[in-house]
C-alpha positions in Angstrom: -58.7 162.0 18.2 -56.2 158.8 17.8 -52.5 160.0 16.2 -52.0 158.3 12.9 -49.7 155.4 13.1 -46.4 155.3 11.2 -44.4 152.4 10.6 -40.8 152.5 10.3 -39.3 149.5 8.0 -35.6 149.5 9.0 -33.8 147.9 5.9 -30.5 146.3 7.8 -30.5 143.9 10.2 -27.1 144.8 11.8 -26.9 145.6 15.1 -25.1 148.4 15.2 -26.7 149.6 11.5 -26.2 153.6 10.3 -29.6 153.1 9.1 -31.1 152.1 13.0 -29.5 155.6 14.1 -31.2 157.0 11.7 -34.5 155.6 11.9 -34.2 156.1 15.7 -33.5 160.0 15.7 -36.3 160.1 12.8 -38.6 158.4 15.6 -38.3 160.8 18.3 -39.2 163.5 15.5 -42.3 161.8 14.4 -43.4 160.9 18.0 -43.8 164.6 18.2 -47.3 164.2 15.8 -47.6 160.6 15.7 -47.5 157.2 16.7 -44.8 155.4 16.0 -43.5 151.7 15.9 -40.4 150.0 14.5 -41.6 147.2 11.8 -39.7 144.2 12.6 -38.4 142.0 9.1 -35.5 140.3 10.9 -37.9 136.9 11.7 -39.3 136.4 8.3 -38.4 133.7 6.1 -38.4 133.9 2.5 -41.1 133.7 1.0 -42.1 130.6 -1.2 -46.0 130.6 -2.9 -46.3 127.0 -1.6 -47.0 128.4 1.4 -49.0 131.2 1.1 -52.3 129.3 2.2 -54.5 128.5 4.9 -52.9 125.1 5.5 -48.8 126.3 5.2 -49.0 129.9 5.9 -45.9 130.5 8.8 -47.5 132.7 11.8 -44.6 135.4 11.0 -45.7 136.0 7.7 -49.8 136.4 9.0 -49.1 138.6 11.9 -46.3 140.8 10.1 -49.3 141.3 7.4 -51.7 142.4 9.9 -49.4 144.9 11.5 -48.9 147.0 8.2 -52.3 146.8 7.2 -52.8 148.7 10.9 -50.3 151.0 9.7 -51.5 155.0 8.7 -48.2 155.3 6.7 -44.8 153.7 6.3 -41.3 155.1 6.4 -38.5 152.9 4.8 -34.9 153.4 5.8 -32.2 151.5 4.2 -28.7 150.4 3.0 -27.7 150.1 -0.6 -26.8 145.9 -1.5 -25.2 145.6 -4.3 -27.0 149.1 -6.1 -30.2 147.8 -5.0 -32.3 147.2 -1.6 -31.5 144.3 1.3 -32.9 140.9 0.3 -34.3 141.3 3.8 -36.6 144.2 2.4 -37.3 143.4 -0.6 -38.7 139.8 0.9 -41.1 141.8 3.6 -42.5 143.8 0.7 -43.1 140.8 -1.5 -44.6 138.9 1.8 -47.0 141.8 3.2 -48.0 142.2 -1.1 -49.4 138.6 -1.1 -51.8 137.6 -1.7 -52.5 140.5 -4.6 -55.7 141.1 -3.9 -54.9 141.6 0.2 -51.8 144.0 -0.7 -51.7 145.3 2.8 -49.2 148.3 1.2 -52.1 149.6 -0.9 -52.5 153.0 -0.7 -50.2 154.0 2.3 -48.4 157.2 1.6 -44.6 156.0 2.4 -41.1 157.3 2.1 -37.3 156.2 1.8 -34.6 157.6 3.0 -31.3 155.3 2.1 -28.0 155.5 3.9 -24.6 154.1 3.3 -20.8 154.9 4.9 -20.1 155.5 0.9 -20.4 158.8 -1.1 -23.1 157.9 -3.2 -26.2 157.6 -0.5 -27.9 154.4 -1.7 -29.4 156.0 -5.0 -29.6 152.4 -6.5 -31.6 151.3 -3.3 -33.7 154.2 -2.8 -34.7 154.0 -6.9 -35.2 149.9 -6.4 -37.5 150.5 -3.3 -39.6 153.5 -5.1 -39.9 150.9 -8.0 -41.4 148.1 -6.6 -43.5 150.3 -4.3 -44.7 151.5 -7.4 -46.2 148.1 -8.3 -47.6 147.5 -4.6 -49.5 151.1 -5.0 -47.5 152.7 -1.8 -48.0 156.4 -2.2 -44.0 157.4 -1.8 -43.3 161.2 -1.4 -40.9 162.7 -4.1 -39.6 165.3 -2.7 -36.9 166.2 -0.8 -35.3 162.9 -2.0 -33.2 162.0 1.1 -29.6 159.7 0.0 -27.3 160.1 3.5 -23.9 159.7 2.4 -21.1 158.9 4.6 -22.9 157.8 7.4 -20.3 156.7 9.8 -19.0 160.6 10.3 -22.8 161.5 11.3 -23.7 159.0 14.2 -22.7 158.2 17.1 -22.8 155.2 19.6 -26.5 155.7 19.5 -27.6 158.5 17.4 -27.2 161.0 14.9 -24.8 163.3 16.3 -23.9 165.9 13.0 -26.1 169.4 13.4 -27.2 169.4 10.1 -28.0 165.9 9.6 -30.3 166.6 12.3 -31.4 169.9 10.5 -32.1 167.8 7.3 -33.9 164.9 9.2 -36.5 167.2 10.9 -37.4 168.9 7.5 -37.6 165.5 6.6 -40.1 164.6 8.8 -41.7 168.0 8.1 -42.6 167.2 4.3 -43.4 163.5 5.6 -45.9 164.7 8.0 -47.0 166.9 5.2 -47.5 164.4 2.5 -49.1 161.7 4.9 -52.0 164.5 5.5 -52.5 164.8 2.1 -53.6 161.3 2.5 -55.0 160.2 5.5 -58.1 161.7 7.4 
């Protein structure tokens, strides 16, 4: 039997991004029951209606459609902008929503987990994502709500180096694995 396929959305383009360590250690977890791939948003441009057809429609924004419709379930991890999500994410949900009728979110069970070197834990971002994946019908798991704080004293160079950041990323994963079942066959 194939493993379900999980798509991780990786809200900062930064190169050396909290939210990458994050999304990395959360990998190696979910490799443990599924597949897993890293959604790339970094080489889509915004999008613009005029475009959106047969004639126009730029290559990025046709195969970045086609690789979340082959997705089982998608895991979003970002940084707070501003109270709110990333332009950069907020422009790859609008893209892979178009046209409506094609919504290739529809009906994927998803999660967020937001992360910022502040105190608050990207509660604006996480709450702006879980909005507007209300609209495009993405299934997101309520609970545990996951807002990392103070990121920079949890990574390392490469990965998440505090014990129970770790502890609370693999019961993370846990429910996630838990509430894409609930969903997929």
């Amino acid at each position: 039997m194939d493993k379900k396929l999980i798509g991780i959305v990786v809200g900062s383009l930064r190169r050396a991004s909290f939210c990458k360590k994050i999304a990395l250690y959360l990998s190696g977890v979910l490799k443990e029951t599924f597949d897993v791939t890293f959604v790339d948003i970094g080489s889509l441009s915004m999008y613009n209606q005029d475009l959106d057809n047969d004639e126009n429609l730029p290559v990025e924004w046709k195969h970045f459609r086609q690789n979340v419709r082959s997705l089982d379930a998608v895991l979003f991890v970002t940084p707070e902008y501003n109270r709110s999500m990333p332009p950069v994410l907020k422009n790859a949900l609008d893209i892979a929503s178009r046209p409506m009728a094609e919504n290739a979110w529809n009906e994927k069970p998803g999660a967020v987990i937001s992360v910022t070197p502040g105190n608050l834990g990207g509660f604006g971002a996480s709450h702006h994502l879980r909005q507007t994946a209300s609209c495009l019908n993405i299934y997101m798991m309520q609970q545990p709500e996951a807002y990392i704080g103070g990121a920079a004293g949890l990574v390392d160079k490469n990965s998440v180096s505090n014990k129970d950041t770790q502890d609370f990323l693999r019961k993370f994963a846990g429910s996630f694995t838990d509430w894409i079942n609930k969903f997929t066959v």
